[in-house]
N, C-alpha and C positions, 0 to 999 in steps of 0.2 A: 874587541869591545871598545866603544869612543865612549869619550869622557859622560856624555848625555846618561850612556848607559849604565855605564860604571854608578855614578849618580844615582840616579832613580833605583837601581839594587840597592845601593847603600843606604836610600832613607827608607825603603822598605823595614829595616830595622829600627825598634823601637826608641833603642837606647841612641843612635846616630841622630834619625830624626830630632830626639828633643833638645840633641847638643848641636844641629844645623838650626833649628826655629829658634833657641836660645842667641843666637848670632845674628840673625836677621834685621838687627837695628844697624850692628858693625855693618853688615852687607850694601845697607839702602843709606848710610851714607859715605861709603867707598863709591858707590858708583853714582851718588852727588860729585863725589869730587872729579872721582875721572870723568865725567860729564863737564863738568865746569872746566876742568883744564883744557880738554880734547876741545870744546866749545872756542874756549878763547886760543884757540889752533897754540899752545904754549909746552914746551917740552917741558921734565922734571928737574933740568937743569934751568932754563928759562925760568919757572917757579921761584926755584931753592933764591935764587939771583934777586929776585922782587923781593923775597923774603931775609935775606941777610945772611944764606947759609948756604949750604952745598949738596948737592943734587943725592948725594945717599941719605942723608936727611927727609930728602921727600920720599924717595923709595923708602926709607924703612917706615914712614910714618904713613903711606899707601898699602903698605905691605900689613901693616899692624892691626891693620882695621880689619882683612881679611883672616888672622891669627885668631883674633880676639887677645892676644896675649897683651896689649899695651893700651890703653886707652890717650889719647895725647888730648892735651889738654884744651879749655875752649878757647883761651890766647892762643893759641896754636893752630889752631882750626879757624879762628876770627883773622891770623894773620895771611891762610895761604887760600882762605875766600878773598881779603881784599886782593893777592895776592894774582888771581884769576877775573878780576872784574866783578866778581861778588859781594855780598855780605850775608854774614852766619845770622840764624836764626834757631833760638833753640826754646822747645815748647814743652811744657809739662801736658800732656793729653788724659782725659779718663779714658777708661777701660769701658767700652760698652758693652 
């Protein structure tokens, strides 16, 4: 069974599913970020370097987002957007 599979069994379950859709904000912006890094062709040590810190620093605060277990804070995320050539933006949305 490959990972696709594995997956799609597992959200078949009710109680998985609502703890995967619960995540989905961590999800969509983990893969802002790795988009923004990969973008600016930049390793996780090249980052940490822009940013004043060392490369397991950005692994676990990449890693953290996909846990859900750490939320990092938005200096922190404002500093490894400038960090990649970007800048954070962050939006309170209704619910439609």
């Amino acid at each position: 069974m490959n990972h696709a599979d594995l997956k799609n069994k597992a959200l078949q379950r009710q109680a998985v599913k609502a703890e995967y859709d619960e995540l989905e904000t961590e999800f969509a912006l983990l893969r802002d970020l790795l988009k923004a890094r990969q973008h600016a062709n930049l390793s996780q040590a090249d980052v940490a370097e822009r940013m004043g810190t060392k490369a397991p620093a950005i692994t676990r605060l990449e890693s953290s987002l996909s846990s859900g277990k750490h939320s990092p804070s938005i200096a922190t995320l404002k500093k490894y957007a400038e960090a990649v050539g970007c800048h954070l933006e962050v939006r309170i949305v209704a619910n439609t």
